[in-house]
N, C-alpha and C positions, 0 to 999 in steps of 0.2 A: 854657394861654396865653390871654388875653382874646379872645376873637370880634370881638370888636365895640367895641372903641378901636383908634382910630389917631389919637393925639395926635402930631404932629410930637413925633419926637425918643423917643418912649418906647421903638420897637424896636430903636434903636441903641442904649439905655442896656441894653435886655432882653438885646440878643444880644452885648454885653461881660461881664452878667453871668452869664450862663450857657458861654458862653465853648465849647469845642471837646467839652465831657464833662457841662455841665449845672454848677450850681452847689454848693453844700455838703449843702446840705437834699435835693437831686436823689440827686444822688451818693452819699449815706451812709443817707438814709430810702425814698425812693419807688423808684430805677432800679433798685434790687439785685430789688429782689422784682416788679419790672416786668418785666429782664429775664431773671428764672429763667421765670415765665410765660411769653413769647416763646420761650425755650428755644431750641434748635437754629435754628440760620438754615443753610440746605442755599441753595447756587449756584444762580440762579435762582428763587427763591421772588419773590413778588410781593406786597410788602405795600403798604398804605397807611400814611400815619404823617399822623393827622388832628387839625388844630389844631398845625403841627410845628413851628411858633415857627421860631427862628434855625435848625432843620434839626440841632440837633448827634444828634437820634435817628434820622434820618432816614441821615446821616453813619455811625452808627455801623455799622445794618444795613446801609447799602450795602459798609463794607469788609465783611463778613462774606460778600458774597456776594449779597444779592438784590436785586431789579429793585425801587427804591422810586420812587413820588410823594408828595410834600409836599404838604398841602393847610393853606392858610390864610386868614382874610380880612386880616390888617393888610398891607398895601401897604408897609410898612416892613423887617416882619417875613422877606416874602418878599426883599425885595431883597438885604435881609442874608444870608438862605439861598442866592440864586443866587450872593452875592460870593462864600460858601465854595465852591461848585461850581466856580464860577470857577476861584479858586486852588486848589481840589484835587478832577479833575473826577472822580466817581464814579458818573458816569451818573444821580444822582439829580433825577428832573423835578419843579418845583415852579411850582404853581400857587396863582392867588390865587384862590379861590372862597369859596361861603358852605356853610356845613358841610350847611345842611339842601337844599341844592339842587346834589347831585352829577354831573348830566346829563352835563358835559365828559369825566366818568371811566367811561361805556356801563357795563354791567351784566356781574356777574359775574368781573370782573375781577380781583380779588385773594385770593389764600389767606389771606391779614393784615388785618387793620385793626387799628394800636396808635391808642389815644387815650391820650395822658400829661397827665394834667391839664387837657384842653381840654373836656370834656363838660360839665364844672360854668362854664366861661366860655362857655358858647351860649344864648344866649336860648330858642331851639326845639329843645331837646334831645331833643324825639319827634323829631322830625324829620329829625334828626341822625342817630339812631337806625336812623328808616326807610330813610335812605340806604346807611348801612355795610350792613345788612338786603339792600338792593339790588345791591352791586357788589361784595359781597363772596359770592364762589362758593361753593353747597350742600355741606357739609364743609368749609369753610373758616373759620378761626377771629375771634373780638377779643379784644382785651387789653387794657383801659382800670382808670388810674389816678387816682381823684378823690379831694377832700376829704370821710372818713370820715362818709357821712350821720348817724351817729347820737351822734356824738361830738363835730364839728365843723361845728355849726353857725354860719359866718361870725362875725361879733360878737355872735352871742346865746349864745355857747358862753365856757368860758373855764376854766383850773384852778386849784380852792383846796389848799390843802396844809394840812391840820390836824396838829398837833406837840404832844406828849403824851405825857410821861413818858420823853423820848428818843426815842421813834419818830414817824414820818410817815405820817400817811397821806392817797394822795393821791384830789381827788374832779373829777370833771369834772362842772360847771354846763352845765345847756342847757336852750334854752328855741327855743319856735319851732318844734320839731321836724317835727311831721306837716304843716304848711300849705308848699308850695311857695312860695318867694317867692326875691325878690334882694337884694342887698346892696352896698355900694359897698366898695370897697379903699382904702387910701392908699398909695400908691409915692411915694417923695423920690429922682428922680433924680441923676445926678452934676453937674448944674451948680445944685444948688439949688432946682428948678422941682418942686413935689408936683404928681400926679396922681391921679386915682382910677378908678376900671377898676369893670366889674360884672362880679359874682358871683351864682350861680343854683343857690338849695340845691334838692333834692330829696329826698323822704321813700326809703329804701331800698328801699319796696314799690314807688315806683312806678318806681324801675331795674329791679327784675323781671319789672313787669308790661310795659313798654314794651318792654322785650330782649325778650321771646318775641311780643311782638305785631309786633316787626320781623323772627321768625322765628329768634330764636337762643335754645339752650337751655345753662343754665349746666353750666359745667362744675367750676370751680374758684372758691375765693375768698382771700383772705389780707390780713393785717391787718398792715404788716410795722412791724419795729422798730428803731429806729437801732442802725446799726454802727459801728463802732470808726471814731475822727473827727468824727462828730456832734457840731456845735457851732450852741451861737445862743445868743443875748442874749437871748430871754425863757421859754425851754423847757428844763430839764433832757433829758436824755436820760433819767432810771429814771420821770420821768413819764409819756415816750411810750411806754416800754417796757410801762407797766402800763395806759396807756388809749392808745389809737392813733389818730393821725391823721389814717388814710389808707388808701383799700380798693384791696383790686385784682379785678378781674372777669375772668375767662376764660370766653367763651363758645362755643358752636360754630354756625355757620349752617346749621339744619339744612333738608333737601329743602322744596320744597312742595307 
């Protein structure tokens, strides 16, 4: 979810479109294989749910049982998360903060840190990094979900399909790859009004070398693939299936 917009009006368009379970692309490509990584939620666990947009991740783990905080910077974003607490109270506390300056949430606090998509929308995603590193307790895990560094880079990335005696095969373009940089988005809200949001690639190497410089050592990875229902207007589903999207990182915080 974007760090760092807050255009009137775009986290009430965000948190209709993701709606109580996250939206299509959520639901049927990134959450499945998000939440197989997360795995068991035991009564009382203590996660962070960082960059947690309208809260619907945030929602899910608290019915499940554990002690969650939301953390986000859009002012919109949050409000929209406390209205679902509101109407359906689950204990979950939500705070608007900036991702690379955790101070509010003291240290060692959490067995969890999920990042769903919000690492690649931070400007200082070391930082970010050092944080979760901070307040997430020695054995204690993350779980973060971004756009696949080496396949999806923003718009310098894109898939051709070459068609050849009946068959397809399919090729992903990229360019850009190794230089860290950003990139802008376009979002067309529901009353007409486009916005555009940034976006923050990173080279794969340097999610490696930042996670263990923030003190966590990996433990798992996964590259997941649409499930049954996967729909969109400009991606097949047997393309993502054969070049992928979207990474998932399980790490663990180890002593110091």
């Amino acid at each position: 979810m974007p760090e760092r917009i807050d255009v009137e009006g775009f986290g009430y368009w965000y948190d209709e479109k993701q709606g109580d379970a996250g939206d299509n692309w959520h639901r049927t490509l990134i959450d499945p294989g998000l939440f197989a990584r997360i795995g068991t939620v035991r009564a009382g666990l203590r996660i962070l749910d960082l960059g947690c947009g309208n809260g619907y991740v945030s929602r899910r783990l608290a019915r499940a049982g554990a002690l969650v905080v939301g953390v986000d910077q859009s002012l919109e974003l949050i409000e929209r998360a406390s209205a679902h607490e509101r109407a359906e109270p689950l204990g979950v506390e939500y705070i608007r903060a900036d991702a690379a300056d955790l101070r509010p949430l003291g240290e060692r606090r959490f067995d969890l840190g999920v990042a769903n998509m919000s690492l690649i929308d931070i400007e200082d995603g070391a930082g970010a990094l050092r944080e979760l590193g901070r307040v997430i307790r020695p054995g204690g895990r993350l779980v973060a979900s971004l756009s696949h560094p080496c396949f999806d880079v923003d718009t310098r990335s894109q898939y051709e399909v070459d068609e050849v005696s009946g068959t397809s095969t399919v090729y992903r373009k990229i360019a850009g790859y190794r230089t860290p940089h950003s990139d802008r988005y376009l979002w067309r809200l529901s009353d007409g009004r486009t916005v555009r949001t940034v976006g923050y690639h990173r080279p794969l190497s340097w999610y490696l070398k930042e996670l263990r410089k923030a003190g966590f050592v990996l433990l798992d990875v996964e590259e997941p693939a649409p499930e049954a229902g996967f729909v969109s207007d400009r991606i097949r589903a047997d393309w993502v299936e054969q070049i992928p999207l979207h990474l998932i990182l399980e790490a663990r915080r180890e002593p110091e």
